[in-house]
N, C-alpha and C positions, 0 to 999 in steps of 0.2 A: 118390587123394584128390581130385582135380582135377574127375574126374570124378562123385566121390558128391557135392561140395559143388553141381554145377551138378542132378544130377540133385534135392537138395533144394530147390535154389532153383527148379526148373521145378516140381515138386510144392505149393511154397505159393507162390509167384508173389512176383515182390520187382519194386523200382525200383532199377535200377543207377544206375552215377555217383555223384558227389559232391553230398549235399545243401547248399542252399544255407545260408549263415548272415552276418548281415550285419556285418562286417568293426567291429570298435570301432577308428576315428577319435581318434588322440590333440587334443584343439584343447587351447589357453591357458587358463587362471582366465579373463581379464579382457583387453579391450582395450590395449595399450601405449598410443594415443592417448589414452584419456580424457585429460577436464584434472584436472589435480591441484587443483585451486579455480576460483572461481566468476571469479578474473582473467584464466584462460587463456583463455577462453570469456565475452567480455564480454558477447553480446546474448543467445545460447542455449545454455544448458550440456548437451552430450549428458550421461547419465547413463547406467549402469547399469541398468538397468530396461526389461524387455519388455513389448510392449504389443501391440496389433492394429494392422499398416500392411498392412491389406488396400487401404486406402482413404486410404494417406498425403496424398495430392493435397486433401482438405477441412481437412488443419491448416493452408493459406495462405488458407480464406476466400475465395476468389474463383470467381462463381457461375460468373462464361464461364469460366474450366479446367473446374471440373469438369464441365460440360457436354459441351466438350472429348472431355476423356477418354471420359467414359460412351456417345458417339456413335465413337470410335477401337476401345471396346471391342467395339461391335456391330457395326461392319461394315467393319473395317481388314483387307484381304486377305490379309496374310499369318497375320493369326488362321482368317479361315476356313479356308488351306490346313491350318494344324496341325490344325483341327477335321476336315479331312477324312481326316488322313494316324491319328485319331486310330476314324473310323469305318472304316476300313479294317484298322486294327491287332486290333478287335473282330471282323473279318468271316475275319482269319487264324487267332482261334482257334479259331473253327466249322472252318475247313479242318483243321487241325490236331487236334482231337476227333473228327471223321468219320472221321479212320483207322483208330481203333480201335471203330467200330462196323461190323454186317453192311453188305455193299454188296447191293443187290437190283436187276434188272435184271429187265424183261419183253421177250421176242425174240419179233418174228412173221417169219414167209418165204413166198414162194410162189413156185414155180419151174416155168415151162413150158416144155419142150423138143420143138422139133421138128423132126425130119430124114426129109428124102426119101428116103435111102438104106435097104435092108431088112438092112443088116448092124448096125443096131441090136439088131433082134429076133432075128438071129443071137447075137451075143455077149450083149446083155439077158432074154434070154427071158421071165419074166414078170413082168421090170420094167415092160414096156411096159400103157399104161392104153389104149390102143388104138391101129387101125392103119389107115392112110387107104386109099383108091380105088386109087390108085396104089402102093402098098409101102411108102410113107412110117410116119412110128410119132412118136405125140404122148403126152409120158410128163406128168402135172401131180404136184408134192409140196407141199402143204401142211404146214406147224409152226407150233406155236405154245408159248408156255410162260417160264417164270420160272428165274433161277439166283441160287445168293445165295452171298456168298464173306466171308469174316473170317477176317482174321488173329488170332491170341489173343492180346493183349498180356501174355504171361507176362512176360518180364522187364523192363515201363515204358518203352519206349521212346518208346511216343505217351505215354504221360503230361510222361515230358520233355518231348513235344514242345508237350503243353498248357500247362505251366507256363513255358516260354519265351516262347511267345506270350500269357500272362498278363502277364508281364512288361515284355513286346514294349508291350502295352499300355496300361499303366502309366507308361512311361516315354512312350509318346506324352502321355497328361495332362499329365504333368509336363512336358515339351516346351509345350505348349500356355502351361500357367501360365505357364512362363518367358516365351514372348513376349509374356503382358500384361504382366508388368514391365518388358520393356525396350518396350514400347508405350508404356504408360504414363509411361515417364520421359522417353523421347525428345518425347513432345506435351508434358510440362510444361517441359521444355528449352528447344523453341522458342519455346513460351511466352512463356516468362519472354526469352528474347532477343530476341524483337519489342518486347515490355513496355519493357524496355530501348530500345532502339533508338531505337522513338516517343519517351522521354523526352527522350535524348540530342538527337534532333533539333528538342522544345520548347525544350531550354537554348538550344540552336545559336541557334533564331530570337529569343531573349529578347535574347544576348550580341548576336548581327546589329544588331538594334533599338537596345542600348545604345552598341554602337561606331560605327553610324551619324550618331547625334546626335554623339557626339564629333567625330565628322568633320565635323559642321553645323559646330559648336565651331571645330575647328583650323583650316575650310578662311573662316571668320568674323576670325579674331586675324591670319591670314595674309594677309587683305585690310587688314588695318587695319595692316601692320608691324609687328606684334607678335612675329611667330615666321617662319620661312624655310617657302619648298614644301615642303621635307625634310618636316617636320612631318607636312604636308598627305598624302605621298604615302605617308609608314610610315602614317599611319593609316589610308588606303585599302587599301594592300596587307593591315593587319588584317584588314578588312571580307572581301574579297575572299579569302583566305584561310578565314575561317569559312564563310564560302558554298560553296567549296569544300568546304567538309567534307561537305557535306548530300547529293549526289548520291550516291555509297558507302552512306548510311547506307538512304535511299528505295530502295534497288536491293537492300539485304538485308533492309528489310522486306519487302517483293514476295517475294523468296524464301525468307523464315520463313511467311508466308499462304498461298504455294504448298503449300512441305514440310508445314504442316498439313492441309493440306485432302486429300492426297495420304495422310496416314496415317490419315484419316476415310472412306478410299474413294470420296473424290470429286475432280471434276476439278481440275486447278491454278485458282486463282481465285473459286471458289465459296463461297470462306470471306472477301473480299475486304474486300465493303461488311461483312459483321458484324465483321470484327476489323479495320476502318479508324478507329475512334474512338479516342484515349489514353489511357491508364489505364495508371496506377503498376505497378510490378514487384509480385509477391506480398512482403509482408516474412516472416520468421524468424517463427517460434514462438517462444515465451520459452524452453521445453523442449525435447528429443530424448530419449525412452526408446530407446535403442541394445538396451539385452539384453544377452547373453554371445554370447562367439565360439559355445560350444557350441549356439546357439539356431539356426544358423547350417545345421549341417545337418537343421533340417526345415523353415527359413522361407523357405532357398534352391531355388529348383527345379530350378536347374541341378544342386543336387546330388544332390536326390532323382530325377532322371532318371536320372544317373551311375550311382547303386546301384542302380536296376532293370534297366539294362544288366548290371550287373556280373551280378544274379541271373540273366538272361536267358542268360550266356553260362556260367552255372554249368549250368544248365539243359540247355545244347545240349552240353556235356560228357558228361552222360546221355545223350543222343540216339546218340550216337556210339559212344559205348561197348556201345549197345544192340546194334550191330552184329556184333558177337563171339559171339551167341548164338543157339541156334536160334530159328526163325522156325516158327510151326506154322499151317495155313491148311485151314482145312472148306470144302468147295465140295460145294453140293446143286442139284439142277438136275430139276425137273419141266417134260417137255414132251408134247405132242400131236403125231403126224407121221401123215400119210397121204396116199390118191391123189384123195379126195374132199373137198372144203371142206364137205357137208353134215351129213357124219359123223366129222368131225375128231375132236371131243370124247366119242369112244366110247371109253369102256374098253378097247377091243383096240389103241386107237392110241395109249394112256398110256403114254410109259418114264419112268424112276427113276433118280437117278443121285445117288450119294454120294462124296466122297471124301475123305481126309485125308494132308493132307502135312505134312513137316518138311525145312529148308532150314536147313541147318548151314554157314556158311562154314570151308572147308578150308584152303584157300591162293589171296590175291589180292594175290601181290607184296607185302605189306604195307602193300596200302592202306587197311584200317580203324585199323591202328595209328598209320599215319602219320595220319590224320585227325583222332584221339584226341588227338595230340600237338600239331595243328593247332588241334581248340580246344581244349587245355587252356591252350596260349597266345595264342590269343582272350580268353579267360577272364586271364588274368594284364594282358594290354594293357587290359580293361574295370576291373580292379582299380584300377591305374597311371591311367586317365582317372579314376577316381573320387576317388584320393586327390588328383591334379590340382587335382578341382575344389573339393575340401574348403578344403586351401591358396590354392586363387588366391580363395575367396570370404573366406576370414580377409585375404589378401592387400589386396582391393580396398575392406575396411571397415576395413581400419587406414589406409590412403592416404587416403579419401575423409573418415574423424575430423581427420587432420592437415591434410588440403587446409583443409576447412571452418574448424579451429580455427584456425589461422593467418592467413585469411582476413578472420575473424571481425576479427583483432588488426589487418592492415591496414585495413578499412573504420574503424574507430572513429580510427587517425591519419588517415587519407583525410578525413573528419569533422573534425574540426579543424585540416587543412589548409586545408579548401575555405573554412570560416569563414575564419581567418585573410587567405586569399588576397583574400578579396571585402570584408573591412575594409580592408585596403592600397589596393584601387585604389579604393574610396571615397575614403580618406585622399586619396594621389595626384591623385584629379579635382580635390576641393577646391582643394589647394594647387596645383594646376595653375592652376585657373581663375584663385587670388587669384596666382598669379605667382612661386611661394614656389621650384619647382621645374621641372626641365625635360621637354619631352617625353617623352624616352629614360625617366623613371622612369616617367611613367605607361602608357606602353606595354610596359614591363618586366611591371608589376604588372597588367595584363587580359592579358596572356601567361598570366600567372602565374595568375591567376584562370580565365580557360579551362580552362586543363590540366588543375585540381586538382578544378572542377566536373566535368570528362570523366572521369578518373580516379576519381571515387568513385562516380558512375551504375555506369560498368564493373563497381567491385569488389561493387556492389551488385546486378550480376545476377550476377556469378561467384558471391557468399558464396550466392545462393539456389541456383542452376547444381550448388554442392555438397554445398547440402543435397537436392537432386532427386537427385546420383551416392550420395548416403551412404543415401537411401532406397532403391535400389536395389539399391545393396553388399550390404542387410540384407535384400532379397527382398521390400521390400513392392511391392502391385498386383497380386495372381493373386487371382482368386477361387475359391474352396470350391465343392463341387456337380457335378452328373457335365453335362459340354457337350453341349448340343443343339442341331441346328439345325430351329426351328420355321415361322423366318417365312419366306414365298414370296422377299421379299430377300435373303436367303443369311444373315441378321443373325444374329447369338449372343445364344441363350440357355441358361440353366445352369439347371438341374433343382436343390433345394436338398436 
């Protein structure tokens, strides 16, 4: 039986192995973070609702990001490496198709022999093409000619092996997209924490400037016996204190301009003088169209990579398995041979040569079977990455809804603390100056006022910081279109 089933299957020709089919992914209805109302989510309510975040980085309005970005996406080196790891993965399907086409081959020779001894033309007799002065014998063979060889892919085995690297290549794309999104997010990250940064450090020198004149103030009342050094020198130590702070701050903008300039492909510094100006953090959209969990596996690209692996290694399961069967291979071979190069190509020097084989594995230790089983669990490990990545992408947009929304709730008390903090030590100066109160309160209250201004700048580049992690949770920033590189600069371009 065993053997009439293969003899049919070599008669109409089949594809062994396991077809692929792409595996149904259980995901949720619905995000658990959404907000349940418009309070949970004071500034911007994600919603339910899919939209296009090819291009999330343009709902903060800010023309240097997206400039930014659009210069990261053209010429950030590790995009070109996936562009190249992507033209290579196309150059292995040609490899991988060519096996199962004829191989053709042209072979020329010329061989001159010559020996002094006359026990050539003893043993040779009318090999020899002539024979010198002295006894010697000079024999010349000319060939020339073509041979062409194919295997017959009866039972699919290069077809697996094309559909694998179909795959193969597909998941490079998808590689590719992936690291525009995390390209993409990581420049609006820094972004927005230089943004920050700069501001932080206009408060600094605003607060400098106000607690200096207080110092005019207390080291003024201190002359005149109004109040003790003490006074004089907590207020100082304030001053000196906030100036402090400022060195830290100057030393990570420097290296947010570097770390940009670096993912634009250019040297540390080069982005210096244009992002040395201040300008405000991006603010929030009023909105977030999130989508469903299940939009998840085709907006993510980590995931869609995942499952073209998976197919890839379903693919190479066929490959293996093709091994188990006969192999059947035509070999034709037309040459020229002779003792003269002027009449090579005469009809009496033509030979013909045909053949046909078949190559049946017998017995090899059981090393195709072990191989089979080798990747069929390639194949189960490619499955396991994939539903990995299913879950860690449902994973990372339920984290980044809660970061953001909670976020959301700290900045708006942040906001009414900071108000709060900066009417007090208004109050405080007042009653300072008229005498109502003592030092120790108005130094309590610009403590107090500091912190609460530092504190909400922060929460104000964190709440953006998580709506850049929640754009990305969701896969926006790859573009559509098959990648090309056109310009002489190594730059990306996408074919649409």
């Amino acid at each position: 039986m065993k053997r009439a089933l293969l003899a049919a299957g070599f008669m109409a020709g089949c594809t062994v192995g396991p077809d692929y089919r792409k595996p149904d992914m259980p995901t949720p209805p619905s995000y658990e973070a959404l907000p349940k109302s418009a309070a949970d989510a004071p500034l911007s309510v994600p919603v339910a609702q899919g939209t296009d975040l090819s291009q999330w980085w343009k709902t903060f309005h800010d023309a240097k990001l997206e400039s930014l970005v659009q210069r990261a996406l053209a010429g950030n080196p590790d995009l070109l490496t996936a562009l190249s790891r992507v033209r290579e993965a196309r150059e292995q399907e040609i490899v991988a198709g060519a096996a199962g086409l004829p191989q053709i081959n042209a072979t020329a020779s010329a061989v001159r022999f010559h020996s002094g001894s006359s026990i050539v033309q003893k043993l040779g007799g009318g090999m020899s093409s002539g024979a010198s002065a002295g006894g010697g014998t000079d024999i010349s063979l000319y060939s020339a000619g073509f041979d062409a060889t194919w295997e017959a892919d009866i039972f699919g085995g290069v077809r697996r092996s094309v559909e694998a690297a179909q795959a193969g290549t597909e998941a490079a794309r998808w590689q590719l997209r992936d690291g525009e999104v995390t390209l993409t997010a990581e420049i609006a990250a820094d972004y927005v924490m230089l943004r920050a940064d700069q501001v932080r450090l206009a408060i600094l020198a605003a607060q400098e400037e106000s607690q200096r004149g207080m110092l005019d103030l207390v080291s003024a009342r201190a002359r005149a016996g109004f109040v003790t050094q003490l006074d004089v020198n907590q207020q100082r130590q304030l001053v000196e204190s906030t100036v402090a702070q400022r060195p830290p701050l100057v030393a990570e903008t420097v290296v947010l301009r570097h770390a940009i300039a670096v993912l634009l492909g250019q040297q540390p510094g080069a982005l210096d003088a244009e992002l040395a100006a201040d300008s405000p953090v991006p603010p929030v959209p009023p909105s977030l169209p999130v989508g469903l969990p299940s939009d998840l596996l085709r907006a993510r690209p980590d995931i869609r990579a995942a499952e073209r692996k998976l197919a890839q290694a379903t693919a190479q399961v066929g490959v293996a398995v093709a091994d188990l069967y006969p192999k059947f291979d035509l070999l034709g071979a037309i040459s020229f041979s002779g003792n003269h190069l002027g009449s090579l190509f005469s009809g009496n020097n033509l030979g013909e040569a045909g053949i046909g084989s078949i190559m049946w594995p017998l017995f090899h230790g059981g090393q195709i079977h072990a191989n089979i089983r080798a990747k069929e669990e390639e194949e189960k490990q490619a499955y396991y990455a994939y539903q990995k990545a299913v879950l860690g992408g449902i994973q990372n947009a339920e984290d980044s809804l809660i970061r953001y929304q909670t976020e959301q709730q700290r900045f708006v008390s942040l906001q009414d603390s900071a108000k709060s903090a900066e009417g007090s030590t208004m109050l405080a100066e007042a009653q300072y100056r008229a005498g109502l109160v003592t030092y120790a309160n108005l130094l309590q209250a610009q403590f107090t006022q500091q912190t609460a201004e530092d504190e909400l700048e922060q929460s104000r580049a964190a709440l953006t910081a998580d709506l850049v992690s929640l754009y990305k949770a969701l896969g926006g920033g790859w573009r559509t279109g098959e990648p090309v590189e056109a310009r002489q600069d190594g730059s990306l371009i996408f074919r649409q």
